[in-house]
N, C-alpha and C positions, 0 to 999 in steps of 0.2 A: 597669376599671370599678369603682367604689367601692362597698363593701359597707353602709355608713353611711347610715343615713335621718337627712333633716332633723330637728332637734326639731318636735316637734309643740307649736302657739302652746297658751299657757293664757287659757280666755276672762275675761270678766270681766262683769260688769254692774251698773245700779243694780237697786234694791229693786222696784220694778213692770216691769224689762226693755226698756224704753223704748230705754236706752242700752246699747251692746253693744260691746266692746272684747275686742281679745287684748294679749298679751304675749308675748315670748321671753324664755329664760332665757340668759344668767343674768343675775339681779337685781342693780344697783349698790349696794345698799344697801337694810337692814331693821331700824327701830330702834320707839320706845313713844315720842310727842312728847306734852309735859306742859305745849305754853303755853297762853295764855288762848286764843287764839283758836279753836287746836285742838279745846279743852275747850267752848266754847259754841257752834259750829258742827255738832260732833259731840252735844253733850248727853251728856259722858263725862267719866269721871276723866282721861283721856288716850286717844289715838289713833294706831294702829301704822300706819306709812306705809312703804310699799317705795317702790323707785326704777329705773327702766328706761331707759334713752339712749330718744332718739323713734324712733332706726332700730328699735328692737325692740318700738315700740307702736303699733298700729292700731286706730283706730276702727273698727266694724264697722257698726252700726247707730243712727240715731239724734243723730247731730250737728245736725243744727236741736234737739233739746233739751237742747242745753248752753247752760245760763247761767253767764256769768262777772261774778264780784264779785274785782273790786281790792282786797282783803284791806289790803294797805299798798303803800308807795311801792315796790316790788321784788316782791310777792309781785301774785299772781291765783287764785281758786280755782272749780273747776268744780262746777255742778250739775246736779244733771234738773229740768225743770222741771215734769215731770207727779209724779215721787213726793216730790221737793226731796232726794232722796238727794245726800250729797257725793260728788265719784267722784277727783278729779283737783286738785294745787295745782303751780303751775309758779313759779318764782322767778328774779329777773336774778341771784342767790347763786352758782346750779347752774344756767346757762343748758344743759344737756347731757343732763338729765336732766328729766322728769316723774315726780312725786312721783303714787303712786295708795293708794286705802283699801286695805288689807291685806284687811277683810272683804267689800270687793264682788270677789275676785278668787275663780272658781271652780274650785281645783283646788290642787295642790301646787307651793310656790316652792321654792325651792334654799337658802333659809336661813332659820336660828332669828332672831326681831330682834339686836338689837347692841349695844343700851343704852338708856338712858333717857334725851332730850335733854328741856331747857327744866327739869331737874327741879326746879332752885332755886322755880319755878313752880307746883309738884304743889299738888293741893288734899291736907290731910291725911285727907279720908274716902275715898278710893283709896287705899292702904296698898300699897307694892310693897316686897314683900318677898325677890325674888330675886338672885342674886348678879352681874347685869347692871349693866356701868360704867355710870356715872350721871355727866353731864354739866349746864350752867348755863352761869351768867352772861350779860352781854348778847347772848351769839350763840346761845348754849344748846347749848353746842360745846364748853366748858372745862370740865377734869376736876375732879369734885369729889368732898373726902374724906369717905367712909364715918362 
């Protein structure tokens, strides 16, 4: 008999708790994204997004108030529709994964972000000053030099 307990999921939610979600670790991915849409959807300099395969993510509460907006031709993004918090962006890019807000996730992920993508994008009054690769170009994926 195994001595091993399951991980235990980490919850997550929008801003008025409407919408109620877990995850399992560990995370595919944790980066700072710098494009436009990111930036005007969010009302930020940029917006740190994790990534979980869908077998490690569940809804819990609250799916009648997901609204979805078609973002671009490959991209969709989720919201609440009682607080308009963003929760969730899924993409035909990374058909494998769900992209979630880093800051509606309640508890501790498995990793530091990984870089800075879209930064060719960055507005200059968000200043990032850490020593995290910094990626661009049209995919917002290619390395760019310091």
């Amino acid at each position: 008999m195994s001595t091993e307990h399951a991980p235990q999921p980490i919850p997550g939610s929008c801003f008025c708790g409407a919408v109620t979600f877990e995850i399992e670790l560990p995370t595919a991915f944790c980066g700072h994204c710098h494009c436009t849409m990111c930036r005007r959807v969010h009302g930020a300099g940029y917006v740190t997004w994790i990534a979980v395969p869908y077998t490690q993510f569940r809804m819990v509460t609250g799916n009648e108030h997901l609204k979805v907006y078609h973002s671009s031709d490959h991209g969709r993004r989720s919201f609440c529709d009682v607080c308009s918090s963003s929760l969730f962006c899924e993409s035909t890019h990374h058909p494998e994964v769900i992209d979630i807000v880093l800051a509606n996730i309640d508890g501790q992920i498995d990793r530091e972000p990984q870089g800075h993508y879209y930064f060719s994008d960055r507005v200059e009054w968000a200043p990032s000053e850490d020593e995290l690769p910094r990626f661009g170009g049209v995919s917002g994926a290619e390395p760019l030099k310091r």
